[in-house]
C-alpha positions as CSV (number, residue, x, y, z in Angstrom):
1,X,-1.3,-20.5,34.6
2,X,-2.4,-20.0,31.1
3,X,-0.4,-22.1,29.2
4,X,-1.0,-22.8,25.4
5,X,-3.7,-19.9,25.9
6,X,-3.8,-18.3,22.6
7,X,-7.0,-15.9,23.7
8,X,-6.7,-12.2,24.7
9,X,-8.4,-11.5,27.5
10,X,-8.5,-7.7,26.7
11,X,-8.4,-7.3,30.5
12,X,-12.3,-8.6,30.8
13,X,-14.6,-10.6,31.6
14,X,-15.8,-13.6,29.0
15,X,-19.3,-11.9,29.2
16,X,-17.9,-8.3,28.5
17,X,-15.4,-9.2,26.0
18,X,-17.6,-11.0,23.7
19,X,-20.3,-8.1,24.0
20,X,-16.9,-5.5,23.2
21,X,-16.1,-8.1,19.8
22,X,-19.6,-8.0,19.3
23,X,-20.1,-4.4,18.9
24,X,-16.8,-3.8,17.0
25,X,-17.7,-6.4,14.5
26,X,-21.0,-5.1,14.1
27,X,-19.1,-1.9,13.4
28,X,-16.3,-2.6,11.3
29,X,-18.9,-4.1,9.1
30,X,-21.5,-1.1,8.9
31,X,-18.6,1.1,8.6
32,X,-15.9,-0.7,6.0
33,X,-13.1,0.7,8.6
34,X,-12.8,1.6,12.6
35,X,-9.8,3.1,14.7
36,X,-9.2,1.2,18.1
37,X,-6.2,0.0,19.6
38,X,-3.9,-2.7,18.5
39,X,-4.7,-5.2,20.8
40,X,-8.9,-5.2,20.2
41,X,-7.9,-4.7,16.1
42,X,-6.0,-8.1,16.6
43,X,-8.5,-9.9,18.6
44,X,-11.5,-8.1,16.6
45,X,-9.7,-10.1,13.4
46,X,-9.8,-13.6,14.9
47,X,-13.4,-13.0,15.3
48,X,-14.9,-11.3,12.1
49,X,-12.5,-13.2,9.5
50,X,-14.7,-16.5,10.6
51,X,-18.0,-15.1,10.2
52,X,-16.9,-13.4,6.8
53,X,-16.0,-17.0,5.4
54,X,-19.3,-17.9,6.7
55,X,-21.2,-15.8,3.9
56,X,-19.4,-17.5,1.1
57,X,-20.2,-20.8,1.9
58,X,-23.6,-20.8,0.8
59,X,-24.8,-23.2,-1.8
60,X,-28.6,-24.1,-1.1
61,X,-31.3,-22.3,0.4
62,X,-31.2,-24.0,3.9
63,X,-27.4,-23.7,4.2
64,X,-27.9,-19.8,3.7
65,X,-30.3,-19.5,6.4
66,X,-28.4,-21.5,8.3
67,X,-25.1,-19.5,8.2
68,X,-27.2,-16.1,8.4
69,X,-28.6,-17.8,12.1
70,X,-25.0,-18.6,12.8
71,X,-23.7,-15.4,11.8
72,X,-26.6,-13.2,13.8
73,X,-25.8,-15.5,17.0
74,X,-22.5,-13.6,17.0
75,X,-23.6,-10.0,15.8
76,X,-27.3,-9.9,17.3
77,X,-27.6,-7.0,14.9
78,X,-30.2,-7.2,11.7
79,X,-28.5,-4.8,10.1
80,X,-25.1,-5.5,9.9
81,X,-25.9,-9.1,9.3
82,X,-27.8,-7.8,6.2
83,X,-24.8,-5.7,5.2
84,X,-22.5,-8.6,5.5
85,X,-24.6,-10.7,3.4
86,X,-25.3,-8.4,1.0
87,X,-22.8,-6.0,0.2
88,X,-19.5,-7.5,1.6
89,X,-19.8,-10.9,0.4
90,X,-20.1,-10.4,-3.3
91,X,-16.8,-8.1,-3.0
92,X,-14.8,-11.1,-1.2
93,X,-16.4,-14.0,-3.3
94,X,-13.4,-14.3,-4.8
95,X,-10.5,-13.4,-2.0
96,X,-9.4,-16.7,-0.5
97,X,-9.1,-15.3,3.3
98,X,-7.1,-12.0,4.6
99,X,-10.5,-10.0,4.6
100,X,-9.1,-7.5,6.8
101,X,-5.9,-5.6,7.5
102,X,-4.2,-3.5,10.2
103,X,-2.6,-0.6,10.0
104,X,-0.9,1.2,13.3
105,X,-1.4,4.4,13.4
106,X,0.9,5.5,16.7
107,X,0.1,5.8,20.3
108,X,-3.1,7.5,22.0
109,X,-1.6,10.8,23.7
110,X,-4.2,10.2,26.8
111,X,-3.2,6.5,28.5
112,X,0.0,6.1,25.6
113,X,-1.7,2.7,23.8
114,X,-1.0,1.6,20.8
115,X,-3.8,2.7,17.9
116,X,-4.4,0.9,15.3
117,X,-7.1,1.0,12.2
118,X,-8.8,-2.1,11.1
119,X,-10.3,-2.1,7.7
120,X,-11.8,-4.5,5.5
121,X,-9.6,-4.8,2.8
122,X,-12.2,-4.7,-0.6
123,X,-13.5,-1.4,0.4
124,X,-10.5,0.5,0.6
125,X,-9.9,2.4,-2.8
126,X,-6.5,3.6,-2.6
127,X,-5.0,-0.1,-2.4
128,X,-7.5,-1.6,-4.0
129,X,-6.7,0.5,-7.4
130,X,-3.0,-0.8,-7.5
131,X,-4.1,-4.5,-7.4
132,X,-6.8,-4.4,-10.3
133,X,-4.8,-2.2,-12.3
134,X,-1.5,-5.0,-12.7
135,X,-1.9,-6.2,-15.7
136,X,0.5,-9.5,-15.4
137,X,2.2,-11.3,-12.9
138,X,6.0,-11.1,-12.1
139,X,7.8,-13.8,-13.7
140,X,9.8,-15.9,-11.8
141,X,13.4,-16.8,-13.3
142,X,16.5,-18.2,-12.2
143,X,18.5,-15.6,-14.2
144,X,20.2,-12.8,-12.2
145,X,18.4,-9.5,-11.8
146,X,20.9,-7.6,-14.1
147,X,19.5,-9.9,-16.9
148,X,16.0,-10.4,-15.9
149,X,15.7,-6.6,-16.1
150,X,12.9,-5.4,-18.8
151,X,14.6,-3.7,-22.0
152,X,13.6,-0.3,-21.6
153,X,11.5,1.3,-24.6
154,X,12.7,3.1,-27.4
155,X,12.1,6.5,-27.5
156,X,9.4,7.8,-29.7
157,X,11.0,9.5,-33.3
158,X,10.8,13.0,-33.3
159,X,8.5,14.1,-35.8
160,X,9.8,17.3,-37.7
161,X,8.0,20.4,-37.7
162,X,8.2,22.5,-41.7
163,X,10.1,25.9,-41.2
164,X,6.6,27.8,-41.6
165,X,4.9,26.2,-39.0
166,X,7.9,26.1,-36.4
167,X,7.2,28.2,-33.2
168,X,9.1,31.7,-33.3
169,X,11.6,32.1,-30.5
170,X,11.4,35.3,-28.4
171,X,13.9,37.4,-29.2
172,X,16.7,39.3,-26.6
173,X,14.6,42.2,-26.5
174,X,11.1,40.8,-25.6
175,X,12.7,38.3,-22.9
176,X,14.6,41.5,-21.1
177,X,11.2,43.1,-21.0
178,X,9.1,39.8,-19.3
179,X,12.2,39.3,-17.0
180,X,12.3,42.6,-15.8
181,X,8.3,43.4,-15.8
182,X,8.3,39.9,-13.5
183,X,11.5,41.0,-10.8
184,X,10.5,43.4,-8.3
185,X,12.1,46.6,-8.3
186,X,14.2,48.1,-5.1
187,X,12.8,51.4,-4.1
């Protein structure tokens, strides 16, 4: 029975599934983003969210190579524990958790599973833009929505252009000629 088992087995071994988490963590954090299905994405997250925190909790110098030996137990890759301390703490210094996110992307055509791409969620510019560019927060009110509504803006004044500087209009004669020069003829 597995009872209260919150782990996903992934269909493997204890030995093979940590080396599979392993590897995708080492890769989702070399590469900013990876395309796997749903079910690794979601167990990848419970793994790599943990060792993310890990690299902001670093205050002296024997607490940071402490969490860099705790960090390398669970990559056993140089490089990506390098690039996680690095370059992909400094962007989440200030995030308070969520570090990655999920997105399904259908089924695999070949064995029907669900795919799904797992990216970390500073790196990606196309969300990433909308945040940093709200200015303020919503404000919360317990008027109704009809009220709460923003006025909108006046329209700008028209400025008015002197007689002698006003554009000329076409006249009939010139706008038969464009029409006709830009309809194809029947022959």
């Amino acid at each position: 029975m597995r009872h209260g088992d919150k782990n996903n087995n992934l269909g493997r071994k204890k030995a093979h599934r940590e080396a599979l988490l392993m590897n995708l963590a080492c890769q989702i954090i070399t590469h900013k983003r990876i395309v796997t299905t749903l079910a690794k994405a979601k167990a990848l997250r419970k793994y790599v969210e943990p060792l993310i925190t890990k690299t902001k909790k670093s205050a002296s110098k024997e607490e940071i190579s402490h969490n860099h030996r705790i960090v390398f137990s669970y990559l056993n890759d140089k490089a990506a524990v390098k690039e996680l301390f690095t370059v992909v703490a400094p962007k989440i210094a200030t995030r308070p958790g969520g570090y990655t996110r999920i997105i399904k992307l259908g089924i695999r055509p070949g064995d029907n599973a669900e795919k799904a791409m797992i990216e970390l969620v500073d790196f990606n510019e196309i969300y990433g833009n909308s945040i940093a560019s709200a200015t303020e927060p919503a404000k919360k009110t317990r008027r109704s929505k009809a009220t709460a509504a923003p006025k909108a803006a006046a329209p700008a004044p028209v400025e008015e252009v002197p007689a002698e500087e006003a554009p000329v209009e076409p006249t009939a004669e010139a706008s038969t000629e464009v029409s006709n020069e830009e309809t194809p003829t029947a022959e």
